[in-house]
C-alpha positions in Angstrom: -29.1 -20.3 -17.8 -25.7 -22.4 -19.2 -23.2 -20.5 -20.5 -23.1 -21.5 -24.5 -19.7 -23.0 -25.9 -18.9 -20.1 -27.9 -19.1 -18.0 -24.5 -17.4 -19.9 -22.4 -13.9 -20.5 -24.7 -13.9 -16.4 -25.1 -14.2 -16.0 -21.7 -11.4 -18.4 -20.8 -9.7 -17.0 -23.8 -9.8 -13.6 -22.4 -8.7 -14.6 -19.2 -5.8 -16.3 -20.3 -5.1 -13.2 -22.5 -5.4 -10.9 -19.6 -3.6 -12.7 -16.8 -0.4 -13.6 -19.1 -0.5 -9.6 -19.7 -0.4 -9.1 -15.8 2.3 -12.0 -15.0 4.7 -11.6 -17.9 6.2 -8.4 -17.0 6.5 -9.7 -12.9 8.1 -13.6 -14.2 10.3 -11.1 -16.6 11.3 -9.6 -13.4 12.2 -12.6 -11.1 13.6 -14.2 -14.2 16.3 -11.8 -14.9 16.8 -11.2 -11.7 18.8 -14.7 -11.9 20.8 -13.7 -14.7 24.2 -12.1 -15.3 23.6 -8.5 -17.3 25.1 -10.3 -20.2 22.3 -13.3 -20.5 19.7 -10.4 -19.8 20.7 -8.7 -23.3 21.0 -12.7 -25.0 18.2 -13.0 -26.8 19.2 -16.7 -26.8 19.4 -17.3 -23.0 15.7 -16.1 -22.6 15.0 -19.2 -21.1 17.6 -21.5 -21.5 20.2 -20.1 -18.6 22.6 -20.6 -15.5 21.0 -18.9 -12.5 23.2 -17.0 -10.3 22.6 -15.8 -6.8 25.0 -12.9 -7.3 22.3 -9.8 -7.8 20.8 -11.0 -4.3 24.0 -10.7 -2.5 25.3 -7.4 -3.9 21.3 -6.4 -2.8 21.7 -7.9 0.6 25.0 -7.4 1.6 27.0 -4.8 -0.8 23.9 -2.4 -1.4 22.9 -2.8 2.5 19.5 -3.2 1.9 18.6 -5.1 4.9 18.8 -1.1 6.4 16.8 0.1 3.4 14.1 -2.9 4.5 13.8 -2.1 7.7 13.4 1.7 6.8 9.9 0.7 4.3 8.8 -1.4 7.6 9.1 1.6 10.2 7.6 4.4 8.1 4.7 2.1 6.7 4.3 0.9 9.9 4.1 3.7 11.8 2.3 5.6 9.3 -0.5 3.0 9.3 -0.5 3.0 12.9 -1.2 6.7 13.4 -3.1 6.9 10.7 -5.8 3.8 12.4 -5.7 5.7 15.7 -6.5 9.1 13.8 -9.0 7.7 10.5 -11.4 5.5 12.4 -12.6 7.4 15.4 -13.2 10.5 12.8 -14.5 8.2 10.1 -17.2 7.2 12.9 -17.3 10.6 13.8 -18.9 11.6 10.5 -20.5 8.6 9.8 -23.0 8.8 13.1 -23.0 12.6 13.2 -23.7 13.4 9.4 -20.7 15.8 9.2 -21.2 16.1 5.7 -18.4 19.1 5.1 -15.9 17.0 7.2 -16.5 14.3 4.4 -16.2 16.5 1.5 -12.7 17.7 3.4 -11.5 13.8 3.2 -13.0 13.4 -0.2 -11.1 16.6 -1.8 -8.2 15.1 -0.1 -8.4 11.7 -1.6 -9.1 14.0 -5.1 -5.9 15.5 -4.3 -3.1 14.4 -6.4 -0.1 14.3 -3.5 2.5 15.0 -5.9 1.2 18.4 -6.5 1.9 19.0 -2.8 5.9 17.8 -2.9 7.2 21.3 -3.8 5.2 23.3 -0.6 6.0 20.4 1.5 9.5 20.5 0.5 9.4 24.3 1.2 8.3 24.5 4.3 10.0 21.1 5.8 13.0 22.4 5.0 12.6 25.6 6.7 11.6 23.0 9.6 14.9 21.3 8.8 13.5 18.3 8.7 14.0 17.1 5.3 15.7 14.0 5.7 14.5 12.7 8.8 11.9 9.7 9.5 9.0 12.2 11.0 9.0 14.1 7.5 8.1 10.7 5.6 5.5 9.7 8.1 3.5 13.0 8.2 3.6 12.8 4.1 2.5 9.2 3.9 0.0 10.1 6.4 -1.6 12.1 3.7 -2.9 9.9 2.1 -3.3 6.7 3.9 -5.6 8.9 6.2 -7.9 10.2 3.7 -8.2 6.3 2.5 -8.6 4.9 6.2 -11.7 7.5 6.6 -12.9 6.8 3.2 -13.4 2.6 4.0 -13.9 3.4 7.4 -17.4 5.7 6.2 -18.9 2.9 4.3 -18.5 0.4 7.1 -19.5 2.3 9.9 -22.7 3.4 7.6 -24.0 -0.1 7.2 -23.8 -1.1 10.7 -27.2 -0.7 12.6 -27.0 2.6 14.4 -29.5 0.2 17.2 -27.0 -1.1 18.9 -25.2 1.5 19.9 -28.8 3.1 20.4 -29.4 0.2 23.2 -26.0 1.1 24.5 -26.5 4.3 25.3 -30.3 3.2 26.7 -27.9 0.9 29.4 -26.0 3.6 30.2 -23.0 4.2 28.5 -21.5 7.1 26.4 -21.3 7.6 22.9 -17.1 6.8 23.2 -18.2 3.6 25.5 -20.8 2.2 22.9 -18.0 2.9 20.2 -15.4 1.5 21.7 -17.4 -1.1 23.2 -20.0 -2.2 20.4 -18.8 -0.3 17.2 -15.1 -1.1 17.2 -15.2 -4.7 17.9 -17.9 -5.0 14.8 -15.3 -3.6 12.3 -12.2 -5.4 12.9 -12.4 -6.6 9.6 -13.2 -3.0 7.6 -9.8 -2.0 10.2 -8.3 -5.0 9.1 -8.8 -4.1 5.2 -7.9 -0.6 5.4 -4.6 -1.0 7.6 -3.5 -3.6 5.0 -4.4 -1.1 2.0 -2.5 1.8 4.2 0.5 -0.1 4.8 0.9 -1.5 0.9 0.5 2.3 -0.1 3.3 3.4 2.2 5.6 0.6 0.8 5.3 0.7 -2.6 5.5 4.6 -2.5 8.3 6.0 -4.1 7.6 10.1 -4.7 7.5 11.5 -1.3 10.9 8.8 -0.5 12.6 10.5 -3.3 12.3 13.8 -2.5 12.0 13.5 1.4 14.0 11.3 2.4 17.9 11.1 3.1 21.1 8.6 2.4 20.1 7.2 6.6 16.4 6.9 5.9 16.1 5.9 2.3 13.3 3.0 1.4 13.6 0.4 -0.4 11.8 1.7 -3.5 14.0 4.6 -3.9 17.2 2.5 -3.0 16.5 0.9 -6.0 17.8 3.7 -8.2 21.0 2.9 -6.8 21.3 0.5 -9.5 20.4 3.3 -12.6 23.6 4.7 -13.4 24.8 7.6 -15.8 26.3 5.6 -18.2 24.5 2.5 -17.4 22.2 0.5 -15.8 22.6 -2.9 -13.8 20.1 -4.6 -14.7 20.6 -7.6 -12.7 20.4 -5.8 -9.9 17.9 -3.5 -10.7 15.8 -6.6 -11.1 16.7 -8.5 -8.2 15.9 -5.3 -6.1 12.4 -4.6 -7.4 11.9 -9.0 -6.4 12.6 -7.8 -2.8 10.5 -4.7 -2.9 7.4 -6.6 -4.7 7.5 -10.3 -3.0 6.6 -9.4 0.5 3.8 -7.1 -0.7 2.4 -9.8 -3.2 2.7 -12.5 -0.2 0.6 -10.3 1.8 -2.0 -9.6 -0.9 -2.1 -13.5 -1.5 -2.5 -14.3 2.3 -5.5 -11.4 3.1 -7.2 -10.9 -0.5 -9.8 -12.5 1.3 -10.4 -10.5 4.1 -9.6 -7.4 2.2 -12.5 -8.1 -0.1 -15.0 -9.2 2.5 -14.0 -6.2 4.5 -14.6 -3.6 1.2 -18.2 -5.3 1.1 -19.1 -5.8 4.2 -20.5 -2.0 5.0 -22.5 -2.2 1.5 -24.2 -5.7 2.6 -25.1 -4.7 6.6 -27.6 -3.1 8.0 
């Protein structure tokens, strides 16, 4: 049945409405963040201005963030990484074996609110003495992107036919050989999706940086404070340094959306 005319401007209406909500504040961002502090505060110069290229260079060169970049890349990269090798052989673990109290483990985990965890983490790291140190941020961004990678990982291995692997094991091989052989290459895609969701967590995370981290292995979310001063803020900068946090991630997003998506409902449409 044809949406009426009535219908169809409120639903373009709304749309409209809702996406300028969800772009204004991002366009704000990169806007300002090609404007001297002055033009930020003129009212005037909202859109009428000179840009300037000179809160990207005190980002890039001054505030050193090309160390700060490559800090987000190794600790979301290797905390997706262990967490892939870790989540998806225990997410098919309990998905063939029905280890229901394993689940409710990971689901009480994803429940878990991480910040509630910062103060005993802190506690005990420190006794470690490893407050401050790479392996600290890993293990804590670990926390949850495991939990997450299980969670996707369930679903996906739940709607694939448990016959194949059942004809596998007929021919002769093991319950690790029919996974690795059958099961695996089947959910590339559901691996795909939750790698991509693990890494954005670990990159735009900015509580377990802040109170974790140290000046050598500070990301680039909490470099950003650098910016937020006593007395005042560069806002400029500020800006310009939340572009180069946000860009990258909202490139990826725009590049995989599509496999993300078909990998989130591809375990609730097989089988």
């Amino acid at each position: 049945m044809k949406p009426s005319k009535p219908f169809r401007v409120f639903r373009t209406s709304a749309l409209v409405v809702v996406v300028f909500a969800l772009m204004a504040p991002l366009l704000w961002m990169i806007t300002a963040s090609f404007k001297t502090n002055v033009d930020i505060y003129d009212t005037a110069k909202a859109f009428t201005f000179t840009p300037s290229l000179k809160n990207y260079e005190t980002v890039l060169q001054q505030a050193n963030y090309l160390e700060f970049i490559g800090n987000s890349l190794w600790v979301a990269f290797a905390a997706t990484t262990l967490s892939l090798l870790l989540g998806v052989p225990a997410a098919y673990s309990m998905s063939r074996f029905s280890m229901k109290k394993s689940a409710l483990v990971v689901l009480m985990a994803r429940v878990i609110p991480g910040v509630s965890l910062l103060v005993p983490w802190y506690y005990v790291f420190s006794n470690l003495k490893m407050v401050g140190g790479f392996t600290v941020l890993i293990l804590s961004h670990m926390f949850v992107s495991l939990p997450l990678i299980v969670y996707i990982m369930m679903g996906y291995f739940d709607g694939l036919p448990a016959e194949l692997e059942e004809a596998a094991l007929v021919d002769g091989l093991t319950h690790i050989g029919a996974f690795r052989r059958i099961t695996l290459p089947l959910s590339v895609p559901g691996v795909a999706t939750a790698g991509i969701l693990s890494f954005i967590f670990s990159w735009n995370n900015f509580m377990f940086a802040l109170v974790l981290s140290g000046s050598d292995t500070k990301t680039l979310p909490v470099a950003i404070f650098d910016f937020v001063g006593y007395a005042s803020i560069d806002w400029g900068g500020l800006m310009a340094a939340a572009t180069v946090v946000t860009l990258p991630i909202m490139l990826i997003a725009l590049f995989v959306q599509k496999y993300v998506v078909s990998g989130l409902t591809a375990g609730a449409t097989k089988g």
